[in-house]
N, CA, C and O of each residue as an XYZ file, in Angstrom:
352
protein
N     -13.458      1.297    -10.610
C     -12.955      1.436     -9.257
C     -11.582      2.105     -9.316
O     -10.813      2.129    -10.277
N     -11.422      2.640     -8.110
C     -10.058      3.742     -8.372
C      -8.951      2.820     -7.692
O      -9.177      2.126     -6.700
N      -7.726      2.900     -8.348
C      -6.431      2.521     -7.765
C      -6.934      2.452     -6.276
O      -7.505      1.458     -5.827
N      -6.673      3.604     -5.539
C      -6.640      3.396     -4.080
C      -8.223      2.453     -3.517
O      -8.151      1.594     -2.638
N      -9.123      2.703     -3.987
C     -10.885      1.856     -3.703
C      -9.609      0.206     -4.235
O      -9.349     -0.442     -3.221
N      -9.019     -0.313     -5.361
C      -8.525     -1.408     -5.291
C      -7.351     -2.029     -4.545
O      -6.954     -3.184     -4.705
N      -6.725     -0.910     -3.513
C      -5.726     -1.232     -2.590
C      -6.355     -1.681     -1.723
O      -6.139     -2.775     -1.202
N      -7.485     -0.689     -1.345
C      -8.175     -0.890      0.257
C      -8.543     -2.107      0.408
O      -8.337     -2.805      1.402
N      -9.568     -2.657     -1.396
C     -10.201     -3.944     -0.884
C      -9.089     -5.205     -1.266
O      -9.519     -6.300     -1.629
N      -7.954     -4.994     -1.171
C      -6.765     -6.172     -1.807
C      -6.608     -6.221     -0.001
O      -6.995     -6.923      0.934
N      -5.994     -5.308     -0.176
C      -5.356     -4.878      1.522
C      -6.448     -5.775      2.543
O      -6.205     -6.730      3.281
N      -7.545     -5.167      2.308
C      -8.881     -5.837      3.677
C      -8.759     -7.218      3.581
O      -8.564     -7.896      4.590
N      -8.863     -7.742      2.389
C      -9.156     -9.106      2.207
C      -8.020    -10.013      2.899
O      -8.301    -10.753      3.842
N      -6.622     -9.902      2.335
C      -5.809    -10.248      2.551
C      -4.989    -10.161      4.100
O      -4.139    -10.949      4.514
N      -5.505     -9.017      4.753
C      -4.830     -8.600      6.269
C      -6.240     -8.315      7.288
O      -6.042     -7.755      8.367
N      -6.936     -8.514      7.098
C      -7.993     -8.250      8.103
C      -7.664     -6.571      8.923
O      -7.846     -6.606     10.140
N      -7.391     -5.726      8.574
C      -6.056     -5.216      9.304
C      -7.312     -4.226     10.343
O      -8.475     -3.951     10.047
N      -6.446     -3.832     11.736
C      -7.412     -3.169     12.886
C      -7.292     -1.536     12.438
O      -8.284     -0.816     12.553
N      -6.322     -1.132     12.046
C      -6.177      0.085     10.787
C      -5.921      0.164      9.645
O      -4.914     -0.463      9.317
N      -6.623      0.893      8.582
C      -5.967      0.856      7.618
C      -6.286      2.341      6.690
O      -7.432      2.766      6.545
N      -4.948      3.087      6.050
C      -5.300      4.118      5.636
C      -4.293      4.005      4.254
O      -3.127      3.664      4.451
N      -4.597      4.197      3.310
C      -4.023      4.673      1.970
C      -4.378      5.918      1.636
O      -5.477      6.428      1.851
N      -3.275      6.510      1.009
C      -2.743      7.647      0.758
C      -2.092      7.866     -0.124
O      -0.863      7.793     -0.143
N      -2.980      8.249     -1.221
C      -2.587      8.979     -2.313
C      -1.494     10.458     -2.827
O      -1.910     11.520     -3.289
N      -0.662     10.239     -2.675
C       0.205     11.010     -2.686
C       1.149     11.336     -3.931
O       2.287     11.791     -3.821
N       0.494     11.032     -5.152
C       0.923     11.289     -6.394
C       0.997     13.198     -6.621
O       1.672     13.834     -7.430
N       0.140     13.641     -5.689
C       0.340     15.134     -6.156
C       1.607     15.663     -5.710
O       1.938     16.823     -5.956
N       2.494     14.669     -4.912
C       3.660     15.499     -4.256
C       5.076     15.223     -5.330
O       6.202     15.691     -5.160
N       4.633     14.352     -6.420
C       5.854     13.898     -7.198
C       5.400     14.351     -8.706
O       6.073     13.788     -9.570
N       4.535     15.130     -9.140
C       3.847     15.766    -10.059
C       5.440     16.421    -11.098
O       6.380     17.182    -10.870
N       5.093     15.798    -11.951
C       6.489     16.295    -12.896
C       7.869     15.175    -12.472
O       8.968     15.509    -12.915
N       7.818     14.365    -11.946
C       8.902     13.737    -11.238
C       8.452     11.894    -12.007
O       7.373     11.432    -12.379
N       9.742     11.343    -11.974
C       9.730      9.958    -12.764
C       7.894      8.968    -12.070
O       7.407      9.145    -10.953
N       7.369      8.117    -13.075
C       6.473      7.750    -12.647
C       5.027      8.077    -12.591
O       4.124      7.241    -12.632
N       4.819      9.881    -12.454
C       3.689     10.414    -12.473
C       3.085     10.823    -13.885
O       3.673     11.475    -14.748
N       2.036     10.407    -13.938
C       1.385     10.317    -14.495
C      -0.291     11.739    -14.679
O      -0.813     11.975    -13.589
N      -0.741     12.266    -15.537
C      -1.676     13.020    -15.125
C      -3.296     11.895    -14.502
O      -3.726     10.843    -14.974
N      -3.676     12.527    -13.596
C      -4.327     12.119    -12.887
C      -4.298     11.410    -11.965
O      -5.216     10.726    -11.513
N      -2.947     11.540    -11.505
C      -2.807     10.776    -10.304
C      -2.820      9.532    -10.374
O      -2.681      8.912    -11.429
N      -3.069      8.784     -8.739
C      -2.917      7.624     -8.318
C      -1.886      6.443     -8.750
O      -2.210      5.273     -8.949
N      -0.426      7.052     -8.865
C       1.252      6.823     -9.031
C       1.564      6.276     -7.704
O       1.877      5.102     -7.504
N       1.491      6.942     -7.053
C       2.456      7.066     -5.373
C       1.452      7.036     -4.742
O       0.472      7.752     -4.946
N       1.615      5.847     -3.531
C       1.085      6.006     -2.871
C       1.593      5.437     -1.583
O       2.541      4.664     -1.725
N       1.144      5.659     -0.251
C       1.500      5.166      0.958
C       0.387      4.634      1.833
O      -0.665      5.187      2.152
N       0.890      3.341      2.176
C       0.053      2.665      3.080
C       0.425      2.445      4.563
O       1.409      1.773      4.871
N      -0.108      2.827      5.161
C      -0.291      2.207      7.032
C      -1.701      1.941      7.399
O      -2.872      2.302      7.519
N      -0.196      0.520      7.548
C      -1.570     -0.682      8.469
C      -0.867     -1.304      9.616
O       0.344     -1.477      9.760
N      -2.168     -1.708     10.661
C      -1.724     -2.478     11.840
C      -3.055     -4.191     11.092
O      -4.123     -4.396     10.515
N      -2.064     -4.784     11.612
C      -2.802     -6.152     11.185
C      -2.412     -7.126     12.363
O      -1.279     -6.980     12.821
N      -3.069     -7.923     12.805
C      -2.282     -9.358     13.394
C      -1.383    -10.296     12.599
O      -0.651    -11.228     12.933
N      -1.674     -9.758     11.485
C      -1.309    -10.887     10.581
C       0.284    -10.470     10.015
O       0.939    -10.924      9.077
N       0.549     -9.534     10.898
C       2.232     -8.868     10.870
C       3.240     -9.406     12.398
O       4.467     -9.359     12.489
N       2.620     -9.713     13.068
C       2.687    -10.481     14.280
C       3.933    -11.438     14.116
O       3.982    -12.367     13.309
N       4.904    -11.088     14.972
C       6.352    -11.957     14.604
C       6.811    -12.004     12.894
O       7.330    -12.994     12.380
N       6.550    -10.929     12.278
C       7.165    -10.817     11.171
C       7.968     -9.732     10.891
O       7.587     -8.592     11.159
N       9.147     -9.980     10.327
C      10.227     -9.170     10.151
C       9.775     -7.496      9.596
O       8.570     -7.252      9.655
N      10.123     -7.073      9.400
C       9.501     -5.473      8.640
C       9.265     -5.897      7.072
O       8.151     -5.931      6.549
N      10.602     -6.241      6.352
C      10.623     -7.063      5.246
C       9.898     -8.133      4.777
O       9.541     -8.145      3.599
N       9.527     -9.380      5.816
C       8.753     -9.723      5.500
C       7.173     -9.253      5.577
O       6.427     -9.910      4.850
N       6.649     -8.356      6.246
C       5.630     -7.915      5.902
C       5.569     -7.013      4.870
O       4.521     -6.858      4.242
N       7.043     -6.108      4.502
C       6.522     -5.796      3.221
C       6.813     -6.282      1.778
O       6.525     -5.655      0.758
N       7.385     -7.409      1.836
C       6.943     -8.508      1.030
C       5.536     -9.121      0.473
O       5.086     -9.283     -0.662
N       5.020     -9.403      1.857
C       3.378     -9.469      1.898
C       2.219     -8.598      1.097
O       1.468     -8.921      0.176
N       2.332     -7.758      1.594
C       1.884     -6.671      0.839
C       2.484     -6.096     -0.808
O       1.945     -5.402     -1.670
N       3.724     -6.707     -0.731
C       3.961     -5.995     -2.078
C       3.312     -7.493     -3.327
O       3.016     -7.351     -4.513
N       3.275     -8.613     -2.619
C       2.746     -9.771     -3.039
C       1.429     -9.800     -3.818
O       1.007    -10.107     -4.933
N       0.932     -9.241     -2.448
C      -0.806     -8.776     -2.677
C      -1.055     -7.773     -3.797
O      -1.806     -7.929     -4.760
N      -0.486     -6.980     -3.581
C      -0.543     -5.958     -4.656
C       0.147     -5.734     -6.075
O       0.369     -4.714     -6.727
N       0.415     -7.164     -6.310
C       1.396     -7.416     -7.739
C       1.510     -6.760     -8.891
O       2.478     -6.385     -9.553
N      -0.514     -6.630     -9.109
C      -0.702     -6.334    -10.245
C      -0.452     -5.108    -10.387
O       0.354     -4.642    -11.193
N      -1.247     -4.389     -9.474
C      -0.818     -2.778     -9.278
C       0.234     -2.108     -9.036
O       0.233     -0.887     -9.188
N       1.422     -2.843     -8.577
C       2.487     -2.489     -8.776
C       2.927     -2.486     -9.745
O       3.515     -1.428     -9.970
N       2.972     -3.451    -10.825
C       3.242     -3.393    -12.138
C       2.432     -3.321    -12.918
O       2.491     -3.986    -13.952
N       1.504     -2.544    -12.665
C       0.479     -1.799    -13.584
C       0.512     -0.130    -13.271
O       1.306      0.307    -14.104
N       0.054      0.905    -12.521
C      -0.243      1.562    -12.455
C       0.746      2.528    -11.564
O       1.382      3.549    -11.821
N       0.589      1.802    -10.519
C       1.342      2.340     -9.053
C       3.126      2.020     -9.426
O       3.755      0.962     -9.397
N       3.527      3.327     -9.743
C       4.792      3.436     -9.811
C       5.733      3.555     -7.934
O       6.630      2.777     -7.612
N       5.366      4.338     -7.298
C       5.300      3.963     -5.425
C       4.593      3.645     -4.558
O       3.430      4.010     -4.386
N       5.382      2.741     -3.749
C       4.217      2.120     -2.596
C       5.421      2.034     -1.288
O       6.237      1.125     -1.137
N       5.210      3.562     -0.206
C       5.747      3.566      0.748
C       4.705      2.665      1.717
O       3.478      2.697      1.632
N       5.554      1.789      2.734
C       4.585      0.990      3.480
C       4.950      1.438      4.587
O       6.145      1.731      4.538
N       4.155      1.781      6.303
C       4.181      1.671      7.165
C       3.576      0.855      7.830
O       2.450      1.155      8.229
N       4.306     -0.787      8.238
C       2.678     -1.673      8.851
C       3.489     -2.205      9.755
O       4.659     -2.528      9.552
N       2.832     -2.316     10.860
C       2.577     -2.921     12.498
C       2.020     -3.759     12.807
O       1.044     -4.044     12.114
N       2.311     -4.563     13.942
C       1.374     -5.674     14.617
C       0.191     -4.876     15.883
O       0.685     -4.008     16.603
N      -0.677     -5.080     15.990
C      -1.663     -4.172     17.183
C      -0.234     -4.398     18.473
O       0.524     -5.368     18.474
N      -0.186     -3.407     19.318
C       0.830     -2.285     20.343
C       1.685     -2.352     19.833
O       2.473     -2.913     20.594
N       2.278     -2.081     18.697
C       3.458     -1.639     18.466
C       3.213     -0.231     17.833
O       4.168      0.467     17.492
């Protein structure tokens, strides 16, 4: 399973979320600290979840950086987050 196929299903499980898109973006830091050949280094996530609902920005990306422990300190050298509560 690929880095990002193991964000999506960390991410689903954990946030139920009403959007969710990851984004692989290791080709834009190519030669730059972190990257690696073949990608899946950097990446960026936006999500809307309920489960961000009265939570600080920080603490939701706490949450997420929680969830994603291993892969952060395994593989994924960046993880830009954009996440929301549904209307915001």
């Amino acid at each position: 399973m690929s880095v990002r196929d193991t964000i999506t299903e960390k991410l689903t499980a954990a946030f139920t979320p009403a959007a969710l898109e990851v984004i692989d973006e290791s080709h834009h830091h190519q030669g730059h600290g972190g990257w690696r050949e073949g990608g899946e280094t950097h990446f960026r996530v936006k999500m809307v979840s309920a489960a961000f609902a009265g939570k600080s920005r920080v603490d939701r990306h706490r949450a997420v950086n929680q969830v994603l422990d291993a892969e952060l300190k395994g593989r994924v050298h960046a993880l830009a987050l954009e996440t929301k509560a549904p209307g915001e």
